[in-house]
C-alpha positions as CSV (number, residue, x, y, z in Angstrom):
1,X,22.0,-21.1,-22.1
2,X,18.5,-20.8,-22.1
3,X,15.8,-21.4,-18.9
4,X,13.8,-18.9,-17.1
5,X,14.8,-15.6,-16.3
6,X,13.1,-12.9,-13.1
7,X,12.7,-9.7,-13.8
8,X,13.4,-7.5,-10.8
9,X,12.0,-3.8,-10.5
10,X,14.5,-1.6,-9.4
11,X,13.4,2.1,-8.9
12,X,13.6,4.6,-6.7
13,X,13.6,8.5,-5.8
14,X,17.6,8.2,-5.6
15,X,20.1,4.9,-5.9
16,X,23.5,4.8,-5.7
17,X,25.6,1.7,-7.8
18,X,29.0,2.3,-6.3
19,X,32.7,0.9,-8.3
20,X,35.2,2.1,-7.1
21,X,34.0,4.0,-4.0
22,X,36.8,5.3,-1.4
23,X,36.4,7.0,1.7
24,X,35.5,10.8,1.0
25,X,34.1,9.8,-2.7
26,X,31.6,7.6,-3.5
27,X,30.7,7.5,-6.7
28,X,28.0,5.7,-8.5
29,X,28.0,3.7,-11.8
30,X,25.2,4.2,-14.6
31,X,23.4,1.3,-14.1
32,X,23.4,-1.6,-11.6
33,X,26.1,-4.4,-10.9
34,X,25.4,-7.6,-11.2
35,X,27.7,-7.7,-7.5
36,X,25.1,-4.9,-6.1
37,X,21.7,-6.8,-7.4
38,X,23.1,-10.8,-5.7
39,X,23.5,-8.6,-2.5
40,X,20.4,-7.6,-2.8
41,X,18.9,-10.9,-3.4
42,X,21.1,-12.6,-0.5
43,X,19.9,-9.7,1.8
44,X,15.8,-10.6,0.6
45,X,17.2,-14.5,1.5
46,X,18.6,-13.3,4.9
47,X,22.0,-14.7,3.9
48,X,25.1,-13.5,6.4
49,X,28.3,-11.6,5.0
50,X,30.6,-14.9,5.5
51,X,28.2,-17.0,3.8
52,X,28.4,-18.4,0.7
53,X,26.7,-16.9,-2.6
54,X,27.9,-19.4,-5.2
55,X,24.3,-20.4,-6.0
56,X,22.9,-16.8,-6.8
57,X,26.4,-15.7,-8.7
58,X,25.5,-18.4,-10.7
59,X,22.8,-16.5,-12.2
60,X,23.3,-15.0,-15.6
61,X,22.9,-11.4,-15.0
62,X,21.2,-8.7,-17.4
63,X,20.0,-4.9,-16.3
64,X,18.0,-3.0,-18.8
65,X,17.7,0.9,-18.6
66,X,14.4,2.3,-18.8
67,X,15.2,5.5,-17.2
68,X,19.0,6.4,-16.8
69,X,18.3,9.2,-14.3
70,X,20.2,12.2,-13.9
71,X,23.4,12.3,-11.9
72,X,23.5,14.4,-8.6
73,X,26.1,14.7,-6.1
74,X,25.4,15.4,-2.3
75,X,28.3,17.7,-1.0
76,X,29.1,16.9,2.8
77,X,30.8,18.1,5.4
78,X,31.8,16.5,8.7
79,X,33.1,17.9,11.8
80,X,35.3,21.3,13.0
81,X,33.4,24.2,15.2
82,X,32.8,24.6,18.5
83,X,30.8,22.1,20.0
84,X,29.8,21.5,23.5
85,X,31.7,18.9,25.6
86,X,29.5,16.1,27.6
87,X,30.5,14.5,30.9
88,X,31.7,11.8,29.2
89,X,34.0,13.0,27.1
90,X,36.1,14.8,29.6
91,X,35.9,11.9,32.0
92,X,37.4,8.7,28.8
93,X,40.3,11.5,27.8
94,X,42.3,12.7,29.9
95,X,43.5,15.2,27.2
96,X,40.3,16.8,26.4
97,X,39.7,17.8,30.7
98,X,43.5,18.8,30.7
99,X,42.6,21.3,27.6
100,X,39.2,22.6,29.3
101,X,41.0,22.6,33.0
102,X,41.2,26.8,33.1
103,X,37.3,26.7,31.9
104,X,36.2,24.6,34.2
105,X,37.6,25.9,37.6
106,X,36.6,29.3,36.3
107,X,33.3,27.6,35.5
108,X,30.6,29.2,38.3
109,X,26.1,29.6,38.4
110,X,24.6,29.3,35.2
111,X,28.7,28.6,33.4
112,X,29.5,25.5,35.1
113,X,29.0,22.5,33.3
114,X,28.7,24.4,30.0
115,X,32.8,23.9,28.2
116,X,33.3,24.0,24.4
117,X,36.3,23.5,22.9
118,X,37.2,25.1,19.4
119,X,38.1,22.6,16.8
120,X,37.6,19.3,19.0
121,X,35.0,17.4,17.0
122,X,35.5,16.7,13.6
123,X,36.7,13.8,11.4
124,X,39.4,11.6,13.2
125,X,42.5,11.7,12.3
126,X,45.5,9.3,13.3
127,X,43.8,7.1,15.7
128,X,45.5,5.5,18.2
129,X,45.8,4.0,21.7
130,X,46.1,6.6,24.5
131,X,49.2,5.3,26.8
132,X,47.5,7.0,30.1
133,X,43.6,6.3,29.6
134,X,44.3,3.2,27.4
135,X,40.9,4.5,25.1
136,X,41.4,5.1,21.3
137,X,42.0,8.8,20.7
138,X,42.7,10.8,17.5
139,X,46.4,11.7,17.4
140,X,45.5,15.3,16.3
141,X,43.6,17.8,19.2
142,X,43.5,20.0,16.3
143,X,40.5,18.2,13.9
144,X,40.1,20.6,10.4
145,X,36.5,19.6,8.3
146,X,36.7,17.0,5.7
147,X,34.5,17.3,2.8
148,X,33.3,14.6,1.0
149,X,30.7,13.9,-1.9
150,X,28.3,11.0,-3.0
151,X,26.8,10.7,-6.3
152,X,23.6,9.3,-7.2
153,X,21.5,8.3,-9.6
154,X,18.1,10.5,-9.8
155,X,14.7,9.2,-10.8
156,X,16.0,6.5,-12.8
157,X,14.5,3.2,-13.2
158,X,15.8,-0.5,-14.8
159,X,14.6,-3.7,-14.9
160,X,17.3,-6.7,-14.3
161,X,17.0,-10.1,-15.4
162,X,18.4,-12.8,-13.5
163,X,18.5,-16.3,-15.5
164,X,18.7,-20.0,-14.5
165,X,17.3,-23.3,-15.4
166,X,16.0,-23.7,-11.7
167,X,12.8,-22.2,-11.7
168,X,12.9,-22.5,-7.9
169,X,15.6,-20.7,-7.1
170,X,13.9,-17.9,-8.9
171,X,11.1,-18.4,-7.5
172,X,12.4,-18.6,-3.5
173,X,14.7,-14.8,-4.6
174,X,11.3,-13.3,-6.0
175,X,9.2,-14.8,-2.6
176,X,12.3,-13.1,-1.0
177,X,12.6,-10.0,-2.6
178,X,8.8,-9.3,-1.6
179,X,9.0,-10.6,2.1
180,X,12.9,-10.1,2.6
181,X,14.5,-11.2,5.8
182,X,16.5,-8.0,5.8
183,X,16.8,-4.2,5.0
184,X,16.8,-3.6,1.1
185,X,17.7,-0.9,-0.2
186,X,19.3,0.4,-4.2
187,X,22.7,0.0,-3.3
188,X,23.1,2.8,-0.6
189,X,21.6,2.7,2.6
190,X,19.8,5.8,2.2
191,X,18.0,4.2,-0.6
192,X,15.2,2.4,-0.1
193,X,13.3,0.6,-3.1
194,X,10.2,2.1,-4.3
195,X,6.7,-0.3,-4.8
196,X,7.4,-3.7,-6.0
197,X,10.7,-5.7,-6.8
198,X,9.8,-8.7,-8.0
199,X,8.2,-8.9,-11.6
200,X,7.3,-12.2,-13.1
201,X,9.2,-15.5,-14.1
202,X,9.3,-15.5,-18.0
203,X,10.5,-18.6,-19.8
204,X,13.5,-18.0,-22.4
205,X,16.6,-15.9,-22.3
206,X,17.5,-11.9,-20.7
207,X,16.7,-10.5,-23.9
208,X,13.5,-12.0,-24.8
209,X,12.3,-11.3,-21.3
210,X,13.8,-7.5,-21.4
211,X,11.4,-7.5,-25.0
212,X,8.6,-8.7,-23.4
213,X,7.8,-6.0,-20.9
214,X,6.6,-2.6,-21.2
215,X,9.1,0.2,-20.4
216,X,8.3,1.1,-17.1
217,X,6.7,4.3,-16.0
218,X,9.0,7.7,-15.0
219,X,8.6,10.5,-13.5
220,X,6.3,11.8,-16.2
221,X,4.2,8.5,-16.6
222,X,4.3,6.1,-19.3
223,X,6.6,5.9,-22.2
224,X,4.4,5.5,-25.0
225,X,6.9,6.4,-27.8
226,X,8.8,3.7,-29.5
227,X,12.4,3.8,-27.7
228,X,14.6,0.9,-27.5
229,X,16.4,1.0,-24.3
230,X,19.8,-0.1,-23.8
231,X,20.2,-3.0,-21.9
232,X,23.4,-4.5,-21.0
233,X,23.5,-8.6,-20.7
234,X,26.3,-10.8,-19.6
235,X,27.5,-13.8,-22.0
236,X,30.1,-16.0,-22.4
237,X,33.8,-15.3,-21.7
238,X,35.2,-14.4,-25.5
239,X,31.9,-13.6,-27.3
240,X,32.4,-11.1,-30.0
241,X,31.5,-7.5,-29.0
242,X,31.4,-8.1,-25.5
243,X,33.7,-6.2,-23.0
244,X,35.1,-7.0,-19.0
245,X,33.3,-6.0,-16.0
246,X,34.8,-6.8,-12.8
247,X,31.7,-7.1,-10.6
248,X,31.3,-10.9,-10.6
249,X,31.0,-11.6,-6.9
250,X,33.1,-13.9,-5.0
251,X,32.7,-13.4,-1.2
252,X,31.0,-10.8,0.8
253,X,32.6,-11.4,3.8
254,X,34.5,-8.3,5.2
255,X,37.3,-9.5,5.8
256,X,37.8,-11.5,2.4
257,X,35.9,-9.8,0.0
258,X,36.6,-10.4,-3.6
259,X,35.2,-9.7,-7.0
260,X,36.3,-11.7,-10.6
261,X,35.8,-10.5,-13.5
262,X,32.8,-11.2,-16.1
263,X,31.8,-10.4,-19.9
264,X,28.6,-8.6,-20.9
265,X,27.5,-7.2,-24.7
266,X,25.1,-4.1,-24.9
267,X,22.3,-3.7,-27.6
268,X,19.4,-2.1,-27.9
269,X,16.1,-4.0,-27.0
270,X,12.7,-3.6,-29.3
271,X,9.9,-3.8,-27.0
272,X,7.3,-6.5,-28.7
273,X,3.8,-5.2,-29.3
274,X,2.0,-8.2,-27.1
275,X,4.8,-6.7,-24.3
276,X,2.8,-6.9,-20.9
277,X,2.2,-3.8,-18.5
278,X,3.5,-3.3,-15.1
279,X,1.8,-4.2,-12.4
280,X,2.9,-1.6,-9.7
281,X,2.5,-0.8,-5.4
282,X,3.5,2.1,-5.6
């Protein structure tokens, strides 16, 4: 199928494509998913969770990878030590003033209204309603740190293609994607885009578009050597060479969400010579 195809900029200090992401890991994948980039775009377009995305799934999706990055992984941990109770939380839970009780009437001057109790805050564990105070509560009074760990993707940089014959749907996503309706950010909210999304509307298919753009610029400037970059393109369901990703999306409504699963081939991509430079904000 042939048409016009957008080329979105997609580069920042750190982003974060997530697969199969579950609570204390979150990993990332090494490029982005055509299910992360249509969230993106339906973010731009101020779309809701519960509404429906069967327009921009319709797009034929393509990412190329300029600049893989360099994986990194930010080691957390959440919650154990002594912290300082507030008002508040002695007043909702009944268990937490019945633990502090001896403190508190020994509490006198400068003392009173300073309690701390050891292991208190930390990561819930078993929540549940309590029958006296009726508030949700953590089952366990003794709360032990969890670690957890989030990968990334450092200083890398793609370009994705997103094809259809309707030059003005591409156009409205790109008029989005550069006066979006909503926070955007590469996948993780801690990662905010970096200088301009929205490249150009080329006539043809991913991979003549992907050929004729410069590689974009990395940490070290321009790439003026003559490397083909990988670029990953979905196609047809059967087509020779191509393998299954399960990142078509479906619904991004919380309670329903859904993914089906989608072909894509990878090959190399020879920049042309008449390729055209990047026009950046940094």
């Amino acid at each position: 199928m042939t048409g016009h195809v957008l080329l979105v900029r997609l580069a920042a200090p750190l982003q974060s494509w997530g697969v199969a992401s579950r609570f204390s890991h979150r990993d990332t994948h090494v490029r982005p998913t055509k299910s992360a980039v249509i969230g993106l775009c339906a973010a731009a377009l101020g779309r809701h969770r519960t509404d429906p995305v069967d327009d921009l799934a319709a797009l034929v999706f393509g990412v190329r990878a300029d600049h893989p990055g360099t994986p990194v992984r930010d080691y957390h941990t959440v919650g154990a030590g002594r912290f300082p109770l507030r008002p508040r939380d002695i007043i909702t839970d009944h268990r937490r003033a019945a633990a502090v009780a001896k403190d508190m009437e020994a509490a006198d001057g400068p003392a009173f209204g300073h309690h701390e109790l050891a292991h208190w805050y930390g990561a819930p564990k078993k929540i549940t309603t309590d029958p006296v105070s009726g508030t949700l509560v953590s089952a366990e009074l003794t709360r032990t740190a969890m670690t957890t760990e989030r990968w990334y993707l450092s200083d890398a940089a793609f370009v994705a293609g997103l094809q259809h014959h309707d030059q003005a749907l591409l156009e409205e996503i790109a008029y989005a994607l550069e006066h979006p309706k909503r926070l955007l950010w590469l996948g993780r909210k801690s990662c905010p885009p970096s200088g301009t999304l929205a490249a150009e509307i080329l006539p043809g298919t991913i991979a003549a578009a992907f050929a004729a753009k410069r590689l974009m610029p990395g940490p070290e400037g321009y790439d003026t050597s003559d490397r083909r970059p990988w670029a990953w393109i979905q196609a047809p369901s059967g087509t020779r060479g191509a393998t299954q990703i399960n990142d078509q999306p479906v619904s991004f409504d919380p309670d329903r969400r859904s993914h089906a699963t989608r072909w894509e081939t990878r090959t190399r991509i020879t920049i042309a010579p008449t390729a055209t430079e990047w026009d950046i904000i940094p």
